[in-house]
N, C-alpha and C positions, 0 to 999 in steps of 0.2 A: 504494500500500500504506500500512494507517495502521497505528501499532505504539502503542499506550496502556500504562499501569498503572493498577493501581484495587485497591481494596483490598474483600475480602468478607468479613463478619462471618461464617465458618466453628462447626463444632462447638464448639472448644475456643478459640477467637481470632481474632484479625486474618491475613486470610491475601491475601497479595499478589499478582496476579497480573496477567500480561502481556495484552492482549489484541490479536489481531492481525485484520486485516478487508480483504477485498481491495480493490484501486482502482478504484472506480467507474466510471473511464474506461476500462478494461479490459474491463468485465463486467456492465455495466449498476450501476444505484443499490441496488440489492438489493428484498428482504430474501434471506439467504444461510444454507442453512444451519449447525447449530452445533453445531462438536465442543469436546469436551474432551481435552486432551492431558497424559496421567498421565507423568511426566518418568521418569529415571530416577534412580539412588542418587546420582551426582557433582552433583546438585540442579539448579535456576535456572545458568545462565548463556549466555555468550553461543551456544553452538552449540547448545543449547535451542530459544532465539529466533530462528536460522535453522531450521531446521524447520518450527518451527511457521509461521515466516514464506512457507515452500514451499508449507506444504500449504492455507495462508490466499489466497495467489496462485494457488488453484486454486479458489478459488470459497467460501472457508467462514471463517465466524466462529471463529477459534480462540483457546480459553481456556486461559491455560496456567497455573497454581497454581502458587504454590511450597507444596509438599505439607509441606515443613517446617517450618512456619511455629511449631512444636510447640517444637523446639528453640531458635527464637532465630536471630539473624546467626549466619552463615557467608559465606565464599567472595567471591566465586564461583571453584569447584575448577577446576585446568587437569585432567583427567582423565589425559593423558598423563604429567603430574606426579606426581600420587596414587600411579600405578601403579608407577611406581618404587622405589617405598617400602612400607614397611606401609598397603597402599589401607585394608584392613579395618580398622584402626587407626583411619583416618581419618572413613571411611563408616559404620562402626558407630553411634557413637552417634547419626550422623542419621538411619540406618535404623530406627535402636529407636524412633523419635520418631511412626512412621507404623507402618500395617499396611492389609493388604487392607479391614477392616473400617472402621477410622480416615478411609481416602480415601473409601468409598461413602459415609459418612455424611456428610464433609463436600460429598459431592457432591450434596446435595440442597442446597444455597444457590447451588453449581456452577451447576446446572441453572436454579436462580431469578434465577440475575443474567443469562443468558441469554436467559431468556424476558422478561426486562425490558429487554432492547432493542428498539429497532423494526426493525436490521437482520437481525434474526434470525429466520428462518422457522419459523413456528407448528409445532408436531408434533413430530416425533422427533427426536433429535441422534443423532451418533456420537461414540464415544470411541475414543481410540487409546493406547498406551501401550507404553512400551520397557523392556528389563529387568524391573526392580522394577515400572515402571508398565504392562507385560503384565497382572499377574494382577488390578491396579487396575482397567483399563480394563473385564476381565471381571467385575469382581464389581461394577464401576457396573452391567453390565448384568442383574443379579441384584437389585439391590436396585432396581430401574426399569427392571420391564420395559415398562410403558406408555411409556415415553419413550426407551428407546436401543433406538435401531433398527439399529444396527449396533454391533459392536464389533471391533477392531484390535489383536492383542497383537501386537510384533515381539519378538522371541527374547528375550519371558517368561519367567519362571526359577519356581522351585518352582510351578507350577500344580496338584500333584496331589500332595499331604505328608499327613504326619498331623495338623499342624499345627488347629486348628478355626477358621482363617482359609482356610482353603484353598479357591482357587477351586473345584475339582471337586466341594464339595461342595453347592453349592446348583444347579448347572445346571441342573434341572428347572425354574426358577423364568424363566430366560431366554426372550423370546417375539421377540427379535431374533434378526440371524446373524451369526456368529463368521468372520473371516481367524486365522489361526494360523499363522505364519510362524517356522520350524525352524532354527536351525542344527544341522547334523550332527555337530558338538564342541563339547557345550556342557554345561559340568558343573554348570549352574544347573537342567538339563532332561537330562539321559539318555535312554536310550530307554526302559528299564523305569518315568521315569515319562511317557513320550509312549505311552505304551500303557496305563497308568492314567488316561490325560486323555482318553485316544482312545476309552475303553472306558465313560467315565462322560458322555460326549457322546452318544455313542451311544445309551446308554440311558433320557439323559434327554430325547432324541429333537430336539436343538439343529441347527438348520441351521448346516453350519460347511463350510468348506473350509480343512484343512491343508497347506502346503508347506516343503518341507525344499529348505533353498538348501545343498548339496553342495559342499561345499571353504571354507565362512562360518564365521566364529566369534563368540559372544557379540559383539553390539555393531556389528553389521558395517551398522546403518543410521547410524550416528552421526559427522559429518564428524571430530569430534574427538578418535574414539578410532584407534589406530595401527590397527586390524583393519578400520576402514573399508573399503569395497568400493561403487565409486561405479555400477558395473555393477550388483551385486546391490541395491543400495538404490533405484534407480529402476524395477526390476521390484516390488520391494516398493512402492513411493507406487505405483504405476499399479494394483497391487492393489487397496489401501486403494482407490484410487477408484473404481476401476469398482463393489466392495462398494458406497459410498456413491450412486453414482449411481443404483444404484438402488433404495435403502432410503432414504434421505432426502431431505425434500421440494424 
């Protein structure tokens, strides 16, 4: 497993980001293909880069931003720490720093420093994204749809607001397919708005499959948050993969 940093001249700036690549001695010399990994709000740190580093040792160039790069230094947050205290206190103003829109944009340099590898498999990538980085991952694949061939939201939060960032509003534009992975207590996603997301999928005739992991709560892929569920989080990656196996090259 190789684990780099590298910096990418983004929209607004300099933006940092990890890049992880499987061991060749594993899995052949490549090329492999290349996802994007939209983080969540507690930003870059180290239980970030185990993830990314999982879903890398499964066969794919993973690039992981620090999305905030808008704000300046931070961190790196212990999430469990945060939570303790005023989290939103905390997280707010690194959230103000980004939006659904903010990340697609900067996703087209995303995309560019990936095709400018030689380990990286010509044609489509996939994105993935947690939390915050749910409705990111979905609206990279709105702004590119020629190029994401999949997309991965795990228990994405606001997908369907009034907001005019809001993923539900451009889904027509999606020529990938969508994993949509639920928690059933999740005050970032209610039901009334999974059936506003569900209803504007539908209509705008996006290949998706939804699932509601039953007794999960916000977060419950992430080793670092107390709601982890190491059960429910390895039916989610085997998700995500089987999607990617067979949407990208």
């Amino acid at each position: 497993m190789s684990q780099d940093q590298v910096t990418i001249q983004a929209t607004d700036g300099a933006c940092k980001a990890y890049v992880l690549t499987p061991d060749p001695s594993g899995g052949g010399a490549g090329p492999w293909p290349g996802v994007i990994f939209y983080m969540d709000a507690f930003g870059i740190r180290p239980g970030m880069v185990q993830m990314a580093t999982h879903l890398a040792s499964q066969g794919y160039v993973v690039l992981l931003p620090d999305l905030f790069y808008r704000y300046g230094a931070y961190g790196p947050l212990d999430p469990a720490e945060v939570l303790k205290g005023d989290f939103r206190a905390t997280i707010g103003p690194l959230m103000s720093s980004t939006d659904n829109h903010k990340a697609a944009e900067d996703s087209k340099a995303f995309i560019a420093y990936l095709d400018g590898r030689a380990d990286v498999a010509k044609g489509k990538i996939g994105t993935v994204g947690f939390c915050m980085g749910g409705g990111m991952a979905i609206t990279a694949a709105e702004y590119y749809p020629d190029r994401v061939g999949a997309a991965v939201s795990f228990h994405g939060g606001n997908l369907a607001t009034d907001q005019p960032t809001s993923p539900h509003l451009q889904l027509d534009k999606i020529k990938g397919e969508l994993y949509i992975a639920v928690a059933d207590n999740d005050q970032s996603y209610p039901p009334e708005m999974g059936e506003r997301f569900e209803a504007a999928l539908t209509a705008a005739g996006v290949k998706h499959k939804t699932e509601f992991y039953a007794g999960k709560l916000h977060g419950w892929m992430k080793p670092d948050l107390p709601v982890y569920d190491a059960e429910a989080a390895e039916r989610g990656w085997n998700a995500a993969l089987e999607l990617y196996g067979r949407t990208l090259p």
